[in-house]
C-alpha positions as CSV (number, residue, x, y, z in Angstrom):
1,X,-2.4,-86.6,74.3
2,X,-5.7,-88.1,75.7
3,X,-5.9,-90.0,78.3
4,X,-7.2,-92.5,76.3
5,X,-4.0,-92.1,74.2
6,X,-2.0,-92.5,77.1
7,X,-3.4,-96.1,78.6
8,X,-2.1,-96.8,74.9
9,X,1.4,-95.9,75.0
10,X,1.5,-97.5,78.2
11,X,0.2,-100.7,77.1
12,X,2.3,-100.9,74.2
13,X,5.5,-99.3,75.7
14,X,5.3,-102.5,77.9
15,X,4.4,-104.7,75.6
16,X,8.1,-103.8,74.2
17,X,10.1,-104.1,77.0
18,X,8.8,-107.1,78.0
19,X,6.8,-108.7,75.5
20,X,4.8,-111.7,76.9
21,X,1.7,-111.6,78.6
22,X,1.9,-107.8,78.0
23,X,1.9,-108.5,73.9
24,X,-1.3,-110.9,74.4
25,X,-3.2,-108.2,77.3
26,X,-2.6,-105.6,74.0
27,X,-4.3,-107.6,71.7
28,X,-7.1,-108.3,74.3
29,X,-7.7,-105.0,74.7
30,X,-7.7,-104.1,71.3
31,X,-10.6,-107.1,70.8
32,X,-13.4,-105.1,70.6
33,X,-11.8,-102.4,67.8
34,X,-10.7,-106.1,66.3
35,X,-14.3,-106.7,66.1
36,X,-15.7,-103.9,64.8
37,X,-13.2,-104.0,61.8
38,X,-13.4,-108.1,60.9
39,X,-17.7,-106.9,60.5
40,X,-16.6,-104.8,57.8
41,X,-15.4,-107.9,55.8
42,X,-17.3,-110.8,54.1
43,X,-16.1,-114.3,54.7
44,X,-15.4,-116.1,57.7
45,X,-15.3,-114.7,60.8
46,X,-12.2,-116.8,62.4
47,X,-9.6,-116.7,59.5
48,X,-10.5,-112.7,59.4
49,X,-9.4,-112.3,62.8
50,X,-6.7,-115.0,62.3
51,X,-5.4,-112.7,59.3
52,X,-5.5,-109.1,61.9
53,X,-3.0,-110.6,64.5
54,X,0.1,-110.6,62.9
55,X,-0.8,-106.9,61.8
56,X,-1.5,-106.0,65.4
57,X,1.6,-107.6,66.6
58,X,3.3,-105.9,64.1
59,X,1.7,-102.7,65.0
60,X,2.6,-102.9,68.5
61,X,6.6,-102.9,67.4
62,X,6.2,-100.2,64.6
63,X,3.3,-97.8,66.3
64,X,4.8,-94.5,66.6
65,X,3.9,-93.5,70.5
66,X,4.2,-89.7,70.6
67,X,1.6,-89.2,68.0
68,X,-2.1,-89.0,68.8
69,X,-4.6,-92.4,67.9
70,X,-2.4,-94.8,68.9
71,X,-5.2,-97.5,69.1
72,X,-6.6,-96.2,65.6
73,X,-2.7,-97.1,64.2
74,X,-2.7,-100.0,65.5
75,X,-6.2,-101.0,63.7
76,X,-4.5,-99.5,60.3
77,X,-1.7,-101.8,60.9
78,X,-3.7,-104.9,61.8
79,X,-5.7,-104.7,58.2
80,X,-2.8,-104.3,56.1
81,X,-1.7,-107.6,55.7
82,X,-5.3,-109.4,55.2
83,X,-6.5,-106.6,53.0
84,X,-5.5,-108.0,49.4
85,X,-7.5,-111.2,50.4
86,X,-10.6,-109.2,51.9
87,X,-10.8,-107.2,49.1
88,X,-10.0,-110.1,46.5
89,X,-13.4,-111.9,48.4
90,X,-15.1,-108.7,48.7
91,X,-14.8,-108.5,44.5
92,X,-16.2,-111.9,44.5
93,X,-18.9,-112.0,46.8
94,X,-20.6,-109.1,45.4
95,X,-19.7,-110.1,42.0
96,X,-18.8,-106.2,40.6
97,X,-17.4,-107.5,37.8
98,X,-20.8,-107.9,36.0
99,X,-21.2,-103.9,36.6
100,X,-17.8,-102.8,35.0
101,X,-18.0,-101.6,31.1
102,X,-16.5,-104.5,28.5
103,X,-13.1,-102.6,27.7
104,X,-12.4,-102.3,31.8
105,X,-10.6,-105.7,31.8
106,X,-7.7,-104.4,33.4
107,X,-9.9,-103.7,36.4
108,X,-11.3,-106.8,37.1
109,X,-10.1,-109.3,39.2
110,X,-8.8,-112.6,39.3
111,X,-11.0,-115.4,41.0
């Protein structure tokens, strides 16, 4: 386990045991990785980040600790719950639609 690893566990180890400030000192840490995956998405900055807390509080209960990556789980678990909408913008946004052949109608999406 890296040190890096480690800090993690910690962090997170406290946050359930005592839940608090510790649960809101994760999720400031993790701003910057929070960052970095909300500029992957189109759409409004705010509501993204609005739509990754709940997955990272939920992360912080469900992150397995004696694995590796801990702050990379907790990234995976922050996008699940936004990532229908993301991707249902995405679709729109770029408009791939237009690009699919005429008998792919079960792949497009609803607007």
């Amino acid at each position: 386990m890296t040190a890096r690893d480690a800090v993690w566990a910690h962090l997170v180890g406290r946050a359930r045991a005592e839940g608090g400030c510790w649960t809101v000192g994760c999720a400031r840490v993790a701003l910057p990785a929070l960052v970095r995956v909300v500029a992957r998405y189109p759409g409004d900055v705010q509501s993204a980040g609005a739509e990754l807390l709940p997955g990272v509080f939920a992360g912080l209960v469900t992150a397995d600790l004696g694995r590796p990556h801990v702050l990379l789980r907790l990234m995976w678990a922050a996008r699940q719950p936004g990532l229908p909408r993301w991707r249902r913008r995405w679709m729109r946004r770029f408009r791939w639609h237009r690009f699919l052949p005429a008998d792919a109608g079960a792949l497009r999406t609803s607007a």
